[in-house]
Structures are given as C-alpha cells and as structure tokens.
C-alpha positions, 0 to 999 in steps of 0.5 A: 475451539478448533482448528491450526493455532500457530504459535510463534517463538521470537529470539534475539540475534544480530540482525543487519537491516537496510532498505531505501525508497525512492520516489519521483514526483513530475507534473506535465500538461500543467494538470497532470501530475505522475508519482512513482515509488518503489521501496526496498527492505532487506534484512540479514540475521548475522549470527546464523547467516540466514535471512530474518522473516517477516521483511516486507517484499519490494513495492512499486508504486505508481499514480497519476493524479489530474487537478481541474481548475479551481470552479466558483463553488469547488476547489482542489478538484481532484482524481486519480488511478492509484497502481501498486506492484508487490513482488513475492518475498525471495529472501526467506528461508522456508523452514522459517514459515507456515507458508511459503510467501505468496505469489506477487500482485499488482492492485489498482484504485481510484481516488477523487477529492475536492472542497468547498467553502461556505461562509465560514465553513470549509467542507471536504469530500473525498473517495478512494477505492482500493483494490478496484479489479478485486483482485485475489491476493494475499499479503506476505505481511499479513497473518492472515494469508495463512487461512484468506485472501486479502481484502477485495474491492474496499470503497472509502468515503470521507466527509470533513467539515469545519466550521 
C-alpha cells in the first residue's frame, strides 16, 4: 500500500447554513419547452468566524426540451440538450483542504425518451449522455479531485417494461 492518505478530523461548531433554488419552467412554439435553474449554498462557521468546507459552489442549469406529437405506435417522444454551469467555490478558507477548489465548468448532455404501448404492456425507452464534450473537470464535491478528473463522456440506457 502506497501513496497520500488523507485523513480527516471533523468537529462541532455553530454553523449558519442558507441557500436557495430558483427555478422557471416556460413553454413556447407549443413543443418547446426551456428549464432554468440555479441553486445557491452558503454555509458560515459561527464560532470561529470562518467559512464551513465542503459547501457545494453555485450551480446553474439550463434545458430545452422538445416534445413530438404523440405517433399511432409512440407516445411522449421526447429530446433534448441538457447545460449545467458549476462556478469555482470562493467561500473557503485554504488552510481548510488538500486542494484549492477547482476551476468552474460547464458540462453539456443530451436526453431522448419515449413509450410504447402493447397490449397490456407499456414499454419505456430512455438515453441520456452526460458530459457530451467530454470535458476535463473535477468536482469541488468529490474526493476524488484530489488524484483525477471527474468522469468523461457517460452514455446511459434504460429499458422499462411493464406488463
């Protein structure tokens, strides 16, 4: 066995946590619709005036989804582009880590779905890829940015069928 093994030493302190999502969901053209999100953390150690580690940095979200009509074999035909915007963690001490936190990044997906009734049985298709540019990052989260970067390109297939 070899290499840096960090260890960690948690204590309790006063802590003020805050946060808030906001989110607007608005449909045009009658098959378009566009999602946006963006969700805040802070969190504040009281006792030694000081920053808590380990909050999650600002996350902005951003889709556009498309919806076909309904066909005579499938229905809920759906695709669509999926954005997310993660900023670098500011509020953190640097005597607190290993690491400074990692740079921001901005990941972008695509998503399609769609259904199919048979019978009795509904059968559900589904494929989302995430981190379609394969971009290089690392999760302020994730303790694993301490030795890699986050996943690449991640393909995801799902098959439901019930009968």
């Amino acid at each position: 066995i070899r290499g840096a093994y960090p260890v960690y030493v948690y204590t309790q302190t006063d802590a003020l946590l805050f946060g808030n999502d906001f989110s607007l969901d608005y449909t045009f053209l009658r098959r378009m619709n566009i999602q946006f999100k963006y969700a805040i953390v802070r969190g504040r150690d009281q006792l030694n005036n000081d920053f808590l580690i380990n909050i999650p940095p600002d996350r902005l979200k951003l889709n556009l989804n498309y919806n076909f009509d309904r066909t005579k074999k499938w229905g809920d035909l759906q695709v669509g582009l999926l954005s997310q915007y993660t900023f670098k963690q500011i509020r953190v001490n640097p005597e607190q880590d290993y690491m400074l936190p990692p740079d921001a990044y901005f990941l972008l997906g695509f998503h399609a779905s769609a259904t199919r009734n048979y019978k009795k049985m509904n059968l559900a298709l589904n494929l989302r890829i995430d981190n379609l540019l394969d971009a290089s990052y690392r999760d302020y989260l994730n303790r694993w940015r301490y030795f890699a970067d986050d996943i690449g390109i991640n393909i995801q297939f799902g098959l439901r069928l019930t009968f």
